[in-house]
C-alpha positions in Angstrom: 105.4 85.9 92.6 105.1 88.7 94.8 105.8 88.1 98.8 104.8 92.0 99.9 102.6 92.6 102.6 99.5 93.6 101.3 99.7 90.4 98.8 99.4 87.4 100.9 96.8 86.0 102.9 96.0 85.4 106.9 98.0 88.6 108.3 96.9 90.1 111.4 94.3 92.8 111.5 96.4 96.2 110.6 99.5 94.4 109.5 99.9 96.1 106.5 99.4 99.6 108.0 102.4 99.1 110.1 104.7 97.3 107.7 106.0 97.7 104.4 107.5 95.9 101.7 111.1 96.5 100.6 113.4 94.5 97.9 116.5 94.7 97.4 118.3 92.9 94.0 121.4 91.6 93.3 123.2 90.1 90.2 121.7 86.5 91.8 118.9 87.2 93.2 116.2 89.6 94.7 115.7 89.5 98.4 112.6 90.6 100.0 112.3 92.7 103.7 109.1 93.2 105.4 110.0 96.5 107.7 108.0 98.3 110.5 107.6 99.4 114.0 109.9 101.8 116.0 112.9 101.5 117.9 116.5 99.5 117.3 116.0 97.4 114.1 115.8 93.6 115.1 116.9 91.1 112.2 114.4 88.2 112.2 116.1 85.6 110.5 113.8 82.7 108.6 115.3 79.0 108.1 114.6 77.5 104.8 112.2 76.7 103.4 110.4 79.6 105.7 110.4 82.9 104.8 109.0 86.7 106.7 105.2 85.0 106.6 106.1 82.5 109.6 106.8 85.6 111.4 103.4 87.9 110.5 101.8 86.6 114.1 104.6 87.5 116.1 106.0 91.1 114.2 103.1 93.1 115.4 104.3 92.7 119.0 107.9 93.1 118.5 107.2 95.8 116.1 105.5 97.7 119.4 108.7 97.2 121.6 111.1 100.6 121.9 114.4 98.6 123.0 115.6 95.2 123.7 
């Protein structure tokens, strides 16, 4: 099943125009990163059973910040 950013539903307007989709596999598993925006990278971190789709509404925003 495919978690990219152009793939699931409800994102905000543009969404996809600022972020992109990245995996990255291991022996165990594959692991998915949605990446975007300028400035210092900031790690958002999901709990389970979340994953980077709880964050869509709020990575626009942070995505627009150039430091912390």
């Amino acid at each position: 099943m495919p978690f990219t950013v152009t793939d699931v539903p409800h994102l905000p307007a543009g969404f996809a125009d600022t972020f992109t989709s990245h995996t990255v596999k291991t022996s165990d598993l594959t692991l998915h990163a949605a990446v975007g925006g300028d400035g210092p990278p900031l790690l958002l971190l999901p709990a389970w059973p979340q994953f980077w789709y709880h964050w869509r509404l709020v990575m626009p925003a942070l995505a627009t910040r150039d430091s912390w």
